[in-house]
C-alpha positions in Angstrom: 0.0 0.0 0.0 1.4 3.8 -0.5 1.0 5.9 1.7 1.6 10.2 1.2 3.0 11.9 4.1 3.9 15.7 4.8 6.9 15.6 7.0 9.1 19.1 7.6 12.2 19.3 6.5 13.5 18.9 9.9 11.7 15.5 10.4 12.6 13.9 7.0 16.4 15.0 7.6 16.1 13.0 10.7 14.7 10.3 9.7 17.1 9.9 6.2 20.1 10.2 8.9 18.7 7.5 10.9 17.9 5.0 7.7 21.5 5.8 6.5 23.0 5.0 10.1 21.1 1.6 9.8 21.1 1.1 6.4 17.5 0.8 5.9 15.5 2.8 3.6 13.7 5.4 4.4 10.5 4.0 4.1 11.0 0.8 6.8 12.3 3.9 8.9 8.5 5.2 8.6 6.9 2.0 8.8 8.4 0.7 11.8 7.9 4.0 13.6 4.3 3.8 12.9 4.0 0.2 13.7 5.5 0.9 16.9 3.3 3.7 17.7 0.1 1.8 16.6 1.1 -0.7 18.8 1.5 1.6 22.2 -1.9 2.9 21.1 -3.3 -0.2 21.4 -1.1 -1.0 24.7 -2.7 2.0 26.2 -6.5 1.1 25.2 -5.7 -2.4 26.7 -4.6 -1.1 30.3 -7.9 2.0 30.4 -10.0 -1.4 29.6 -8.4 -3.2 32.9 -8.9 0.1 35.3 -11.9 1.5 36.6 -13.3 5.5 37.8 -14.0 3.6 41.4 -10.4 2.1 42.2 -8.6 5.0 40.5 -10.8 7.0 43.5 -10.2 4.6 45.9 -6.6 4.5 45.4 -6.7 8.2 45.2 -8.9 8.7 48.5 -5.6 7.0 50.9 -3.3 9.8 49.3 -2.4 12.1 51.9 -3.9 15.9 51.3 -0.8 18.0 52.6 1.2 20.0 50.3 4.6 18.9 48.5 7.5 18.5 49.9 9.9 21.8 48.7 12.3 19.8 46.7 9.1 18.2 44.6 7.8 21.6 44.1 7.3 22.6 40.8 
């Protein structure tokens, strides 16, 4: 299948140095970074289906309500 991407200039250059470094063209540069995107997409969709709204509340009900410490201050 073809696919037609717009990447900037800054992206493609990228990418073309990292399919020279492994010798790869730039297309299987592309398609693996999509594939492995795709697939942390669905990674993510897999662990929301395992949680729930009541034990993310429960869990977040036995945190302590006192400010940061100052070195984890923002």
């Amino acid at each position: 299948m073809t696919l037609n991407v717009t990447l900037s200039d800054t992206v493609y250059r990228q990418i073309a140095e990292l399919a020279a470094q492994q010798q790869v063209s730039v297309e299987r540069i592309v398609a693996a970074a999509l594939a492995e995107q795709l697939s942390g997409w669905s990674r993510v969709e897999r662990m929301a289906q395992l949680g729930s709204r009541e034990r993310y509340l429960a869990a977040l009900d036995k945190v302590p309500a006192v400010d940061p410490a100052p070195e984890d201050r923002l």
